[in-house]
C-alpha angles and dihedrals in degrees: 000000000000113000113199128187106215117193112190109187104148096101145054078262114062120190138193113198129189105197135178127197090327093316118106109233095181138347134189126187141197115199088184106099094198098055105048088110086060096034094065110068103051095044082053084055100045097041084055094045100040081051091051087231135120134238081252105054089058118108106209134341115232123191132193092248094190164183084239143102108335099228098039091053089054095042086056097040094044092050085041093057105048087054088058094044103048095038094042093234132135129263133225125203122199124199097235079225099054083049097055093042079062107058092045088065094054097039091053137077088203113101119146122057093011137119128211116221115181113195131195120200094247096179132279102000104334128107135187104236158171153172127234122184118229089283093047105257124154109253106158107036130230118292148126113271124194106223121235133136102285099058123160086347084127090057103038131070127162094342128099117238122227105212129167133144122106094282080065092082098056092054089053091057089046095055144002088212100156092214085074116087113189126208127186133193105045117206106213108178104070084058097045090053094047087043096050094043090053096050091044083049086048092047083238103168136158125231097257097212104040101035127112148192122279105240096156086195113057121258127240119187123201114250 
């Protein structure tokens, strides 16, 4: 039974899971963006306490590697690293789109010509995307959209597209265009669970030293 330690720090909302198999064990969350850095270690230490196991009875740690907030995304693969490092185990990396996808498919009734389009408030009028086909392959890579009226009308034809993410919101102010489904909260934990256990089956790892952050867009610090 693979026991996998999943950090999730790209959004308003962080997360630590404890998961076993595809089963949650423990899960802590943050919903203050600013204090994710403070938040990880002691929900690592809780999860693993609350689930009555050791750092070094996990299996693997998986984070949520991006598109997402910039900071967040290096606070969850920095903390994600030095675990692997130190305790000699693999690491996983998820795509936040794929998640939410995801999570659209379980969240929806809707199963069959459909498409799933996770969105991310990106700023202004710019979102993180992608499109997903009813089983959830990728058919419109990832990339940063800027959001008007005519959205995705190249890509769908007679399907509905399941759509949700903050940058959702910004879409359903732009157009009443009844294709669009809209779903809102998205529950991300059961998917990041699936989505980790499949990579550790599939023997799905990052290089721990050379790996980075997703960003999709590049990144300019201020000097």
């Amino acid at each position: 039974m693979a026991i996998i330690l999943c950090i999730n720090t790209g959004f308003k909302t962080a997360s630590v899971i404890l998961s076993a198999e595809n089963a949650i064990l423990a899960e802590e969350k943050n919903e203050m963006q600013k204090d994710h850095a403070s938040f990880l270690e002691p929900a690592i230490q809780k999860v693993l306490r609350v689930s009555d196991k050791s750092l070094n009875k996990i299996d693997a740690v998986c984070v949520v590697n991006g598109p997402g907030s910039y900071t967040g995304l290096r606070v969850g693969l920095s903390s994600a690293k030095a675990l692997c490092y130190v305790l000699q185990k693999p690491l996983i990396l998820l795509n936040t789109l794929d998640v939410m996808a995801n999570a659209l498919h379980l969240q929806t009734t809707e199963k069959k010509e459909v498409l799933f389009c996770p969105l991310i408030d990106a700023r202004r009028m710019e979102v993180y995307t992608a499109l997903y086909n009813e089983e959830l392959k990728l058919i419109k890579p990832y990339s940063a959209e800027i959001l008007n009226e005519d959205f995705l009308q190249k890509e769908y034809q007679n399907q509905l597209v399941i759509t949700g993410g903050d940058g959702s919101l910004k879409l359903q102010q732009l157009t009443n265009n009844k294709k669009f489904i809209y779903i809102n909260p998205l529950f991300l934990s059961l998917p990041i669970v699936n989505l980790s256990m499949n990579a550790y089956n599939s023997k799905i790892f990052a290089n721990t030293i050379y790996c980075e952050p997703f960003y999709l867009k590049p990144v300019y610090f201020k000097k």
